[in-house]
CHARMM internal coordinates of N, CA and C (Angstrom, degrees):
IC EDIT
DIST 1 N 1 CA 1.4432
DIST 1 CA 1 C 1.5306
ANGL 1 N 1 CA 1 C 109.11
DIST 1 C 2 N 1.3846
ANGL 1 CA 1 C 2 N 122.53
DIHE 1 N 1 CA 1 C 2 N 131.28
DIST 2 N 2 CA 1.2212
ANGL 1 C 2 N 2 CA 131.81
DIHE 1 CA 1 C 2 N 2 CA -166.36
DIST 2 CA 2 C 1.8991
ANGL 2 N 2 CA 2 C 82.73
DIHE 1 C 2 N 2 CA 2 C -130.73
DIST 2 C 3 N 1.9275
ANGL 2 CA 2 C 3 N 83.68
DIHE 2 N 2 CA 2 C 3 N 148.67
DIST 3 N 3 CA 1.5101
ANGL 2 C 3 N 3 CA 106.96
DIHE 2 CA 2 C 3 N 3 CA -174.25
DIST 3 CA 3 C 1.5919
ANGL 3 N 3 CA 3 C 101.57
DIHE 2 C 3 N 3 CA 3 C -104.70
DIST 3 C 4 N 1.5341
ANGL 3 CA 3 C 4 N 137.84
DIHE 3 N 3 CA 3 C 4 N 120.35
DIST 4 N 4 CA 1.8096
ANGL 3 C 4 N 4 CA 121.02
DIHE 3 CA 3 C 4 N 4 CA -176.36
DIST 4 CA 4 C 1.4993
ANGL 4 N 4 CA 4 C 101.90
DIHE 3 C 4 N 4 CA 4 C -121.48
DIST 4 C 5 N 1.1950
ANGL 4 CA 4 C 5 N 122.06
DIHE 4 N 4 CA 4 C 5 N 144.00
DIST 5 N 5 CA 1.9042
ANGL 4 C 5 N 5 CA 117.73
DIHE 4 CA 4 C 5 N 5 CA 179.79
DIST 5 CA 5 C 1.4805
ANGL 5 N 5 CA 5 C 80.70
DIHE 4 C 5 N 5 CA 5 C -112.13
DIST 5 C 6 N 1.1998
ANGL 5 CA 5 C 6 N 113.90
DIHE 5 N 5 CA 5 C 6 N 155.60
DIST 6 N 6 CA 1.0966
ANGL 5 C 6 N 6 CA 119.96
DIHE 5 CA 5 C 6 N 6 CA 179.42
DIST 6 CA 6 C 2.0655
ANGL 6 N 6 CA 6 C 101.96
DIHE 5 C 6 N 6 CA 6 C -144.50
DIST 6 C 7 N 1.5652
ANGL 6 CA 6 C 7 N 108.07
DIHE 6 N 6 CA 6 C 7 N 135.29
DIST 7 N 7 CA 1.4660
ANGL 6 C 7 N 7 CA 110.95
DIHE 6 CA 6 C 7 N 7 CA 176.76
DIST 7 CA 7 C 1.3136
ANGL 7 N 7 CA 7 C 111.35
DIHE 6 C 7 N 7 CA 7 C 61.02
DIST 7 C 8 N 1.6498
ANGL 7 CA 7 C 8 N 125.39
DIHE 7 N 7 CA 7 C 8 N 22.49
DIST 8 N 8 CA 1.0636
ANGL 7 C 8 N 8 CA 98.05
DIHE 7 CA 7 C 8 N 8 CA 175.85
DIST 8 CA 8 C 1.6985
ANGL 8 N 8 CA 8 C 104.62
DIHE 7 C 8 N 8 CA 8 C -105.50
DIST 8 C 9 N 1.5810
ANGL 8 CA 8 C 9 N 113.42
DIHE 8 N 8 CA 8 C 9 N 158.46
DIST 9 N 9 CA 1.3953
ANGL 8 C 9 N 9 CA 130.70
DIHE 8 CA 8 C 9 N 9 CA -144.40
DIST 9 CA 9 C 1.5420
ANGL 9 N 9 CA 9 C 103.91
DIHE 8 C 9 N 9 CA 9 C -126.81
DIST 9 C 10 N 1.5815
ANGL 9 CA 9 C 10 N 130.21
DIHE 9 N 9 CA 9 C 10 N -23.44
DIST 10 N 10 CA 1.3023
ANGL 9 C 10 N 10 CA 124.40
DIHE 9 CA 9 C 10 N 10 CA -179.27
DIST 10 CA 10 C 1.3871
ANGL 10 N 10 CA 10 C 134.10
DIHE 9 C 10 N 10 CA 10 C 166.73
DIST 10 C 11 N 1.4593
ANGL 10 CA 10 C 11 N 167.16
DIHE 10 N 10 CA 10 C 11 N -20.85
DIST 11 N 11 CA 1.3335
ANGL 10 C 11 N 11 CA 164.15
DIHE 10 CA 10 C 11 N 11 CA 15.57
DIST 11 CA 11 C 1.7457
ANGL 11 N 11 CA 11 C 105.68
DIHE 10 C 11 N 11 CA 11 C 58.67
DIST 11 C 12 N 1.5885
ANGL 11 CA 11 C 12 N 80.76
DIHE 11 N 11 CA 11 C 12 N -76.93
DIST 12 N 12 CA 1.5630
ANGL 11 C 12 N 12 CA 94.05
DIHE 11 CA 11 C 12 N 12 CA -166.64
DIST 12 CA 12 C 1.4742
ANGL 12 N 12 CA 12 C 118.74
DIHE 11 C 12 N 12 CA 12 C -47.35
DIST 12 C 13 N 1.2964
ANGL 12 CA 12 C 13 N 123.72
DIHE 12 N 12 CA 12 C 13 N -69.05
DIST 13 N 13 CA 1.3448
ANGL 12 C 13 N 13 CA 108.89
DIHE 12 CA 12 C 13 N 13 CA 145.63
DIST 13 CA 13 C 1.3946
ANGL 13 N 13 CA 13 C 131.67
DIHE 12 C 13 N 13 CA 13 C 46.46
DIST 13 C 14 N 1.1396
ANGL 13 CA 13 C 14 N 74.99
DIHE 13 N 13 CA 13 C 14 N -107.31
DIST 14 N 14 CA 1.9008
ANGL 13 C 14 N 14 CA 107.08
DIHE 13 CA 13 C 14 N 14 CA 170.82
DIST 14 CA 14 C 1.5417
ANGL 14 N 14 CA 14 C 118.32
DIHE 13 C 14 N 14 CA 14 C -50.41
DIST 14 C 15 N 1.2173
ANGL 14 CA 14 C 15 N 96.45
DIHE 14 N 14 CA 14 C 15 N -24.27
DIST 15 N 15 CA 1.3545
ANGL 14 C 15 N 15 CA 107.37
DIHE 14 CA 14 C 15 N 15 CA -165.89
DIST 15 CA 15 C 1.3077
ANGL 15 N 15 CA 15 C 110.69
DIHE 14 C 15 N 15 CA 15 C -102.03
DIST 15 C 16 N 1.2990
ANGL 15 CA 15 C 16 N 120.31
DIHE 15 N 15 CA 15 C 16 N -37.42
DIST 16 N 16 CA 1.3609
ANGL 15 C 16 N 16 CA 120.47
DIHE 15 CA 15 C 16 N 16 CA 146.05
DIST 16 CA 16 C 1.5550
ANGL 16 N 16 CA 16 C 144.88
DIHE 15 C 16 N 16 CA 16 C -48.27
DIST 16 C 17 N 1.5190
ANGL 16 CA 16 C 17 N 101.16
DIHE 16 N 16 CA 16 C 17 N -45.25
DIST 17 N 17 CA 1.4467
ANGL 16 C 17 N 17 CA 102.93
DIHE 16 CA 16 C 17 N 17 CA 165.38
DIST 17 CA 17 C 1.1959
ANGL 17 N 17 CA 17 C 123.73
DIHE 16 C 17 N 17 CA 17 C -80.85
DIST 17 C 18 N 1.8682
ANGL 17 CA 17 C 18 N 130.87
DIHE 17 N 17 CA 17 C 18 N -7.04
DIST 18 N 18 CA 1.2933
ANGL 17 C 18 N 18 CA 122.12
DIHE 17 CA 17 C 18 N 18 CA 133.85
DIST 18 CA 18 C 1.2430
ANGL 18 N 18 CA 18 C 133.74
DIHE 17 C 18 N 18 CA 18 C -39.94
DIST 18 C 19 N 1.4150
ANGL 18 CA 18 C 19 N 113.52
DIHE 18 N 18 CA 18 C 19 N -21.33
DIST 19 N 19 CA 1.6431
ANGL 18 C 19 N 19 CA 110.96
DIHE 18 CA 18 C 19 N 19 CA -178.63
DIST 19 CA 19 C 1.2304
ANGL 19 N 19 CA 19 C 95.07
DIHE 18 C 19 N 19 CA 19 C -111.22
DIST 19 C 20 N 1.5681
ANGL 19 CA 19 C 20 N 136.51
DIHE 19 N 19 CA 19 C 20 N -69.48
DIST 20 N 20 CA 1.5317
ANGL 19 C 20 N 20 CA 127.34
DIHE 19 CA 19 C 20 N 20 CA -175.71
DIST 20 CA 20 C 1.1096
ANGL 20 N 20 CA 20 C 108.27
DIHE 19 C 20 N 20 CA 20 C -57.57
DIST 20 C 21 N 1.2392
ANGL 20 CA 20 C 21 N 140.39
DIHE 20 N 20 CA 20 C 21 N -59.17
DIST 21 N 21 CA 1.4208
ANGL 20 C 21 N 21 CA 142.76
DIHE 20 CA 20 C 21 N 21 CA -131.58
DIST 21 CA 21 C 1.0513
ANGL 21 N 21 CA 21 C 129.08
DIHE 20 C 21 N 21 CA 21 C 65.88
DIST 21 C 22 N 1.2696
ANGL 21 CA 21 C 22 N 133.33
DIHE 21 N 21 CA 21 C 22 N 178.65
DIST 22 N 22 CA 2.2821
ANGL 21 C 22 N 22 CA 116.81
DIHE 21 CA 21 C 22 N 22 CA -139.09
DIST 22 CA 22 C 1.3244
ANGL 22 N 22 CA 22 C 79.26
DIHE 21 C 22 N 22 CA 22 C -64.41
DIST 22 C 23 N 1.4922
ANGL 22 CA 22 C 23 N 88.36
DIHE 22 N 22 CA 22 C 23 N 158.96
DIST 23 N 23 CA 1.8728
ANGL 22 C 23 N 23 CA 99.28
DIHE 22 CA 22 C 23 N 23 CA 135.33
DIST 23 CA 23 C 0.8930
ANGL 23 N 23 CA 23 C 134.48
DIHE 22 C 23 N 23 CA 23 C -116.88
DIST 23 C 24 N 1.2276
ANGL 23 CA 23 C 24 N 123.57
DIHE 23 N 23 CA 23 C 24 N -171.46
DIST 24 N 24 CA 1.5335
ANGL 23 C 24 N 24 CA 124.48
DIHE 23 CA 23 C 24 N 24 CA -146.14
DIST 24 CA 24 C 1.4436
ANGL 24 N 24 CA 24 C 101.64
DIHE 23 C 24 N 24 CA 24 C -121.87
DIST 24 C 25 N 1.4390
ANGL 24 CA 24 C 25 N 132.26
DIHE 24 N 24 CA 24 C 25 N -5.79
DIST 25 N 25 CA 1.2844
ANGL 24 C 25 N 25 CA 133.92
DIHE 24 CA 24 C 25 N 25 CA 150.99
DIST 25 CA 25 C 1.7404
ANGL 25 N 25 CA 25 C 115.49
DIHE 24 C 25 N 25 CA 25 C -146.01
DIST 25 C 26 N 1.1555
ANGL 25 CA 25 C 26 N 128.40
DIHE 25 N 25 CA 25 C 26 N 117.56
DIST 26 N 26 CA 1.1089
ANGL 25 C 26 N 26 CA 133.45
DIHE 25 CA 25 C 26 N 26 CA -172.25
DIST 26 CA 26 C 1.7848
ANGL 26 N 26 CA 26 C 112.79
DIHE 25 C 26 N 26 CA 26 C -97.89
DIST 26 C 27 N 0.9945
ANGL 26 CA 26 C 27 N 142.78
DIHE 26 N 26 CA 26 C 27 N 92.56
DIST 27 N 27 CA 1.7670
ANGL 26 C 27 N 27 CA 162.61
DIHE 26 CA 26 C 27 N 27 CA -171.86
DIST 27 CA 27 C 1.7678
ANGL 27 N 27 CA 27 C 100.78
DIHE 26 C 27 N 27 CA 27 C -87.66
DIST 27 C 28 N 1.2585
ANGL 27 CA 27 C 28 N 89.90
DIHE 27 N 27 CA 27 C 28 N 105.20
DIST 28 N 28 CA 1.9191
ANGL 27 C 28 N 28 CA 108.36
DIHE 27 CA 27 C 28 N 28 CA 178.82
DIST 28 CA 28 C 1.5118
ANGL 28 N 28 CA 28 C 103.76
DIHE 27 C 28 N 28 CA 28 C -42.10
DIST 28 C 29 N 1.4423
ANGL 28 CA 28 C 29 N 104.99
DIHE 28 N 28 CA 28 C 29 N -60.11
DIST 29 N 29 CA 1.6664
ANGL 28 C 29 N 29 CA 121.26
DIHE 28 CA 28 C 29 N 29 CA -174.90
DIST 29 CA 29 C 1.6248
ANGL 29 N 29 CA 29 C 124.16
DIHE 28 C 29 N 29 CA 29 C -123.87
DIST 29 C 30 N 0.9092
ANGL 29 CA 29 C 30 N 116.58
DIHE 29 N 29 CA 29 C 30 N 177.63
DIST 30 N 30 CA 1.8711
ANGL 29 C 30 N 30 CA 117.52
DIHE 29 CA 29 C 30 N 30 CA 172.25
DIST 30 CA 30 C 1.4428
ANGL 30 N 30 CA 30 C 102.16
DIHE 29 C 30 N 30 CA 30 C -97.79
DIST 30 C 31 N 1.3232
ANGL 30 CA 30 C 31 N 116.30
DIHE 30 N 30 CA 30 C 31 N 86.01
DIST 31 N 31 CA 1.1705
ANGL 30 C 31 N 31 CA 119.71
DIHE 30 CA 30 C 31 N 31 CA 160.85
DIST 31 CA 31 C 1.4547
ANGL 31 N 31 CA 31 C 119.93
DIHE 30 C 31 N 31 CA 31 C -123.12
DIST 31 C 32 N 1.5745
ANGL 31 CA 31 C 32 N 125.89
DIHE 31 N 31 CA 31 C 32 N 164.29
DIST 32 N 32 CA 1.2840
ANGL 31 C 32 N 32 CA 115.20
DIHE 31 CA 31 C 32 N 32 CA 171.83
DIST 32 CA 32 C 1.0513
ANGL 32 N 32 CA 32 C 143.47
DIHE 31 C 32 N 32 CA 32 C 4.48
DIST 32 C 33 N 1.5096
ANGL 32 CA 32 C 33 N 116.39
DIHE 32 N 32 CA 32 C 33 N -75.97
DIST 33 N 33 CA 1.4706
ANGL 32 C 33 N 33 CA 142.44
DIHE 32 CA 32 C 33 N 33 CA 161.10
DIST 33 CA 33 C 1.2901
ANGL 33 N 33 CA 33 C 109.92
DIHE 32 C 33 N 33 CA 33 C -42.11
DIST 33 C 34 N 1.1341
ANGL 33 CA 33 C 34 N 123.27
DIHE 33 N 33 CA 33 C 34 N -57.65
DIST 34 N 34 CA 1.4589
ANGL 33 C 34 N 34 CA 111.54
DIHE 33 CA 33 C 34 N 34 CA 173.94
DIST 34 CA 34 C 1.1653
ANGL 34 N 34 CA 34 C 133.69
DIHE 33 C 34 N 34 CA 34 C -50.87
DIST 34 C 35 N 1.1990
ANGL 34 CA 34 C 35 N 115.38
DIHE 34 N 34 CA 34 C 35 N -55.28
DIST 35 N 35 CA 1.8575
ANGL 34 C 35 N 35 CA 141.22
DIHE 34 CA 34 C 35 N 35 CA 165.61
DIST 35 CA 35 C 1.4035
ANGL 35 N 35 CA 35 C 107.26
DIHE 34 C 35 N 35 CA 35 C -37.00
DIST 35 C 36 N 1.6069
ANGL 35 CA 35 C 36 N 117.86
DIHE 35 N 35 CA 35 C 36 N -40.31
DIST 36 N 36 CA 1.4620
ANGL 35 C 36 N 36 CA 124.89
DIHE 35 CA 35 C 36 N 36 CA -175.09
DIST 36 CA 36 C 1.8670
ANGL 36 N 36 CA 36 C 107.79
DIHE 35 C 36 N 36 CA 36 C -92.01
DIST 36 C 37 N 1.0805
ANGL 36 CA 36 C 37 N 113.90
DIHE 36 N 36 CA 36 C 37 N -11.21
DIST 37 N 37 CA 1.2695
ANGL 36 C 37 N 37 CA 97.35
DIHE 36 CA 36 C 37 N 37 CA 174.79
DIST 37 CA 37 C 1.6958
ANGL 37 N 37 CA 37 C 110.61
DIHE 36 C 37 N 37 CA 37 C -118.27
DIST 37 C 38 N 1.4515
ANGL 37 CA 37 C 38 N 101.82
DIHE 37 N 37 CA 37 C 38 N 34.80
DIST 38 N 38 CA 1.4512
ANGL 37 C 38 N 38 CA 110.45
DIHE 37 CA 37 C 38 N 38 CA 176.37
DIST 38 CA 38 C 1.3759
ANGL 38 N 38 CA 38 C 110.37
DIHE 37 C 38 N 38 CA 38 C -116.69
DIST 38 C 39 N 1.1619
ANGL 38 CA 38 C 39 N 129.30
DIHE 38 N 38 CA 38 C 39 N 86.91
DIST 39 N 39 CA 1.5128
ANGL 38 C 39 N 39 CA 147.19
DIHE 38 CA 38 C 39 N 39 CA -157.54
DIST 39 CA 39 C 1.4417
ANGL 39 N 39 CA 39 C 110.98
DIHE 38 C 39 N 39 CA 39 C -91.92
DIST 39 C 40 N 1.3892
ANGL 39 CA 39 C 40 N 129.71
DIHE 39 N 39 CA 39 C 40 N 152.79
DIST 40 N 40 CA 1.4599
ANGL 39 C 40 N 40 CA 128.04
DIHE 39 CA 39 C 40 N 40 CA -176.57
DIST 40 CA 40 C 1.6579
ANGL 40 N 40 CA 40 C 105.91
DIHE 39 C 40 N 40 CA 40 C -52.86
DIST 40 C 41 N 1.2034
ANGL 40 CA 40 C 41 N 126.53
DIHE 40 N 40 CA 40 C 41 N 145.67
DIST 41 N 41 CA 1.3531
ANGL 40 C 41 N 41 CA 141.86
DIHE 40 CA 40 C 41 N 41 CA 154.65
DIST 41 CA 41 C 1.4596
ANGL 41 N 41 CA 41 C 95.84
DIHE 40 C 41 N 41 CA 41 C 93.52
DIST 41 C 42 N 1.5615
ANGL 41 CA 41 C 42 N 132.53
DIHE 41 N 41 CA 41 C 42 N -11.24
DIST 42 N 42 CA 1.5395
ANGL 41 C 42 N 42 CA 117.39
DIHE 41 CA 41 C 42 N 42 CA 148.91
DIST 42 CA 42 C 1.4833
ANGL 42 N 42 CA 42 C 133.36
DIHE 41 C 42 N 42 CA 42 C -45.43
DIST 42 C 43 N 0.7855
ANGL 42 CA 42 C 43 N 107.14
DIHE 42 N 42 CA 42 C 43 N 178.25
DIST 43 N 43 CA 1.5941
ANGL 42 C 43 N 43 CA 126.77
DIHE 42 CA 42 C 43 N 43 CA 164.23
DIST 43 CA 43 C 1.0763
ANGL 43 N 43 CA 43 C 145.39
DIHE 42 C 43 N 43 CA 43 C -105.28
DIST 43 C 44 N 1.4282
ANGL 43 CA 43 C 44 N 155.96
DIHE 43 N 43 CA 43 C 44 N 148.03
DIST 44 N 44 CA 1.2152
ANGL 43 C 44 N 44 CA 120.55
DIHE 43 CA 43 C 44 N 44 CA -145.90
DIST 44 CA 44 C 1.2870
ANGL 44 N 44 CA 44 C 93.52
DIHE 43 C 44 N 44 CA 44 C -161.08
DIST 44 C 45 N 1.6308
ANGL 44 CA 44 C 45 N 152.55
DIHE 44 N 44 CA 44 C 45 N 93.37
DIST 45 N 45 CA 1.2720
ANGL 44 C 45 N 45 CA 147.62
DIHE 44 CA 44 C 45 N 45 CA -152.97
DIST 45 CA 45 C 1.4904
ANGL 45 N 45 CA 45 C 103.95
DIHE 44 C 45 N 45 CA 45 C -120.53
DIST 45 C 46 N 1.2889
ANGL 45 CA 45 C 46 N 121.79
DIHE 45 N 45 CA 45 C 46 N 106.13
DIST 46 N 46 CA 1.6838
ANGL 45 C 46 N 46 CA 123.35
DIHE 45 CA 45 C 46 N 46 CA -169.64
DIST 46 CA 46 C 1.6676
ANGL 46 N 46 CA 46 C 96.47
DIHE 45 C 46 N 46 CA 46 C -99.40
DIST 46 C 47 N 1.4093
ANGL 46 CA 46 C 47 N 113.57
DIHE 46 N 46 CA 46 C 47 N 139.87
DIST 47 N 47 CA 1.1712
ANGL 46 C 47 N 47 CA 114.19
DIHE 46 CA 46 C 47 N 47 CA 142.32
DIST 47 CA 47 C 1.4925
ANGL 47 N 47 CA 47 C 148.92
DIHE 46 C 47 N 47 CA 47 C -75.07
DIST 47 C 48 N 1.3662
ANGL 47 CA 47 C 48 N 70.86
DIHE 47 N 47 CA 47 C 48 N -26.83
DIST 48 N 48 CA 1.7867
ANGL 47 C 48 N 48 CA 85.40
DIHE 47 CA 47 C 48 N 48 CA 157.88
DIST 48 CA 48 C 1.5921
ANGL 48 N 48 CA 48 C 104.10
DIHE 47 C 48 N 48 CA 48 C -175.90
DIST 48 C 49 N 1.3790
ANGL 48 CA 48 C 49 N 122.39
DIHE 48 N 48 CA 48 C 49 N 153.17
DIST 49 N 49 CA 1.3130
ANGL 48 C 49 N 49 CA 137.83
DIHE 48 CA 48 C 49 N 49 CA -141.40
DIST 49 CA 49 C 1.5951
ANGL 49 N 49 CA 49 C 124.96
DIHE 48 C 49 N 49 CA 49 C 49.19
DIST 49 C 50 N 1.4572
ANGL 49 CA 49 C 50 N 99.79
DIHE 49 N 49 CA 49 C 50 N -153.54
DIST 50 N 50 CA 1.8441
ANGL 49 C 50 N 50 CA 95.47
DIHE 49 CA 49 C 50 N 50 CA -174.30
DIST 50 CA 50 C 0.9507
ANGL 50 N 50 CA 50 C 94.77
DIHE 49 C 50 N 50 CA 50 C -164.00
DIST 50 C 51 N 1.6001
ANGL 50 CA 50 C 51 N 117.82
DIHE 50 N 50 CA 50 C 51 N 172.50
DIST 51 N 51 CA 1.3708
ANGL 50 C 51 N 51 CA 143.22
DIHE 50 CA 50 C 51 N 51 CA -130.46
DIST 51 CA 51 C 1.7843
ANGL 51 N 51 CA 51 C 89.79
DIHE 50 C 51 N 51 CA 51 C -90.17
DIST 51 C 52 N 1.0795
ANGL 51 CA 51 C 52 N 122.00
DIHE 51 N 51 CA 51 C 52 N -12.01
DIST 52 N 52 CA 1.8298
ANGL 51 C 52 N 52 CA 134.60
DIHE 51 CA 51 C 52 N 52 CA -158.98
DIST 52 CA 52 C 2.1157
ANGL 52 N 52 CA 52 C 88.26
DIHE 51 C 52 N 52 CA 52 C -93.28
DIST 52 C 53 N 1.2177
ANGL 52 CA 52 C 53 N 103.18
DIHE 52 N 52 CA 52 C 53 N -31.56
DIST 53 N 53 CA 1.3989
ANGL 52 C 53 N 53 CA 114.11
DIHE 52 CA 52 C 53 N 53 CA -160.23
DIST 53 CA 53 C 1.7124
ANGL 53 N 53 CA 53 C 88.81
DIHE 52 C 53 N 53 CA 53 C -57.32
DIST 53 C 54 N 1.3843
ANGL 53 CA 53 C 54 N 114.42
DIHE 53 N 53 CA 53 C 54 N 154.91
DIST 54 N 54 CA 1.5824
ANGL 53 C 54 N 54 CA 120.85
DIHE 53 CA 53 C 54 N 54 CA 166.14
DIST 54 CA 54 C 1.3608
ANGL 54 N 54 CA 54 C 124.95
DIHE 53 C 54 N 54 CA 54 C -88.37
DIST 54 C 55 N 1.5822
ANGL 54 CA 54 C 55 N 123.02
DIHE 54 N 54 CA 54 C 55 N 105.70
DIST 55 N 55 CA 1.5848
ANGL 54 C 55 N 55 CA 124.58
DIHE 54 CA 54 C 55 N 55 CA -167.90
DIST 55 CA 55 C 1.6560
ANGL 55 N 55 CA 55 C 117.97
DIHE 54 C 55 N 55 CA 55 C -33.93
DIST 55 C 56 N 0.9866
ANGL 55 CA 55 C 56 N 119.70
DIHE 55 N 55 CA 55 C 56 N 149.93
DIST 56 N 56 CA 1.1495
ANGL 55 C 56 N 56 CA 126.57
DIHE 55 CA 55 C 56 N 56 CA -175.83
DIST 56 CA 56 C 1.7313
ANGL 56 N 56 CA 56 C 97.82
DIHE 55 C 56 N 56 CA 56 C -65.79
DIST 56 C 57 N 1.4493
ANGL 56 CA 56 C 57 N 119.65
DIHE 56 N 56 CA 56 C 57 N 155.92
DIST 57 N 57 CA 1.4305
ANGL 56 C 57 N 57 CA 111.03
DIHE 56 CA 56 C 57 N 57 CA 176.25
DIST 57 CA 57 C 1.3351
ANGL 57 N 57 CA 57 C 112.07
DIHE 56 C 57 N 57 CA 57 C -104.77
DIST 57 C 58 N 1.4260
ANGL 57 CA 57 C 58 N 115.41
DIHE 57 N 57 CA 57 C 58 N 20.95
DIST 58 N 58 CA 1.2901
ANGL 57 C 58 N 58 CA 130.47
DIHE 57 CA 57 C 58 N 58 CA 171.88
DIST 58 CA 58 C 1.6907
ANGL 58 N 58 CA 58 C 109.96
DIHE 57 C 58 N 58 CA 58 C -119.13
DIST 58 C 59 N 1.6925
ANGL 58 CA 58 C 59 N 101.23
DIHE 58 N 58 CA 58 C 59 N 147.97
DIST 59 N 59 CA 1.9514
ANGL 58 C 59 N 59 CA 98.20
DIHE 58 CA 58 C 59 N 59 CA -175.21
DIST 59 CA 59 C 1.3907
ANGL 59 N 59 CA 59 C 110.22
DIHE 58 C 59 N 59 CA 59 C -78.79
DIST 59 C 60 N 1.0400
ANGL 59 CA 59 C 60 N 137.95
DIHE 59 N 59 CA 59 C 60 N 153.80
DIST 60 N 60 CA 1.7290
ANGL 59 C 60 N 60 CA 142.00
DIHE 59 CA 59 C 60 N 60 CA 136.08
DIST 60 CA 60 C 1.5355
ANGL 60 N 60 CA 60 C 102.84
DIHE 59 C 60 N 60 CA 60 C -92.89
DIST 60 C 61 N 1.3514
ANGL 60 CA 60 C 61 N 107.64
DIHE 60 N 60 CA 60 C 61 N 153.61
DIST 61 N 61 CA 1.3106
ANGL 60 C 61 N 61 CA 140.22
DIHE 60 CA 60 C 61 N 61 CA -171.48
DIST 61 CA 61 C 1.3614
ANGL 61 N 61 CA 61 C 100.87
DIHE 60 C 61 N 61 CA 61 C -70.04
DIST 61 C 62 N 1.7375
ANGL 61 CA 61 C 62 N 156.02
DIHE 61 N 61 CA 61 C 62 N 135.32
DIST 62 N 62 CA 0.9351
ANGL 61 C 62 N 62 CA 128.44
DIHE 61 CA 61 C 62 N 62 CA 159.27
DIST 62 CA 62 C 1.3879
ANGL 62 N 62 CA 62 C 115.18
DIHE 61 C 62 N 62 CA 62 C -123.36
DIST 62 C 63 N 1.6683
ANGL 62 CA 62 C 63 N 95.73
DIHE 62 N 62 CA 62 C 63 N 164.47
DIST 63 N 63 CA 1.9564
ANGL 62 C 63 N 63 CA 106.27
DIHE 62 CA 62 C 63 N 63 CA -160.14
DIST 63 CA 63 C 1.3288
ANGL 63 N 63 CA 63 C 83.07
DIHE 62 C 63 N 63 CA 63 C -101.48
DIST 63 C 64 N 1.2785
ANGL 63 CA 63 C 64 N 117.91
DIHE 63 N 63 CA 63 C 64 N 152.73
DIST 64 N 64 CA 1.7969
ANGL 63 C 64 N 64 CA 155.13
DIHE 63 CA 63 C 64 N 64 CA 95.08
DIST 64 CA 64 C 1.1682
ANGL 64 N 64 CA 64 C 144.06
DIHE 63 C 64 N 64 CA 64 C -47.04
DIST 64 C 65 N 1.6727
ANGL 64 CA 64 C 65 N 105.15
DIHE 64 N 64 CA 64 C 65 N 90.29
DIST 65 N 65 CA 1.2599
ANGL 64 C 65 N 65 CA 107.00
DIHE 64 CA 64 C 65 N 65 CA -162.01
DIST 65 CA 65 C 1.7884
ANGL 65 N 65 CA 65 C 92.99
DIHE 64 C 65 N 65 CA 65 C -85.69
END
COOR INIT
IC SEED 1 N 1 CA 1 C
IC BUILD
């Protein structure tokens, strides 16, 4: 089980990993790449929208925390 934040931008953050705790891959945006490396029994922490939302058709860069 892998933990992913996804879109988050600043505050929130913080505020999230008070409740989840780090994660283990952090995704700039909902794009492709992201969607594909979010596998059953992960996690999936949006800052805003949801996993139902349609990936962007453009990439973001993604971190490794």
């Amino acid at each position: 089980m892998a933990l992913h934040f996804i879109a988050f931008r600043g505050d929130e953050y913080v505020r999230a990993v008070r409740v989840f705790g780090k994660p283990d891959f952090i995704h700039v945006g909902w794009d492709r790449w992201a969607r594909h490396e979010i596998v059953p029994g992960d996690v999936a922490v949006f800052a805003k929208g949801t996993a139902d939302d349609e990936p962007s058709p453009y990439s973001y860069p993604g971190l490794y925390e």
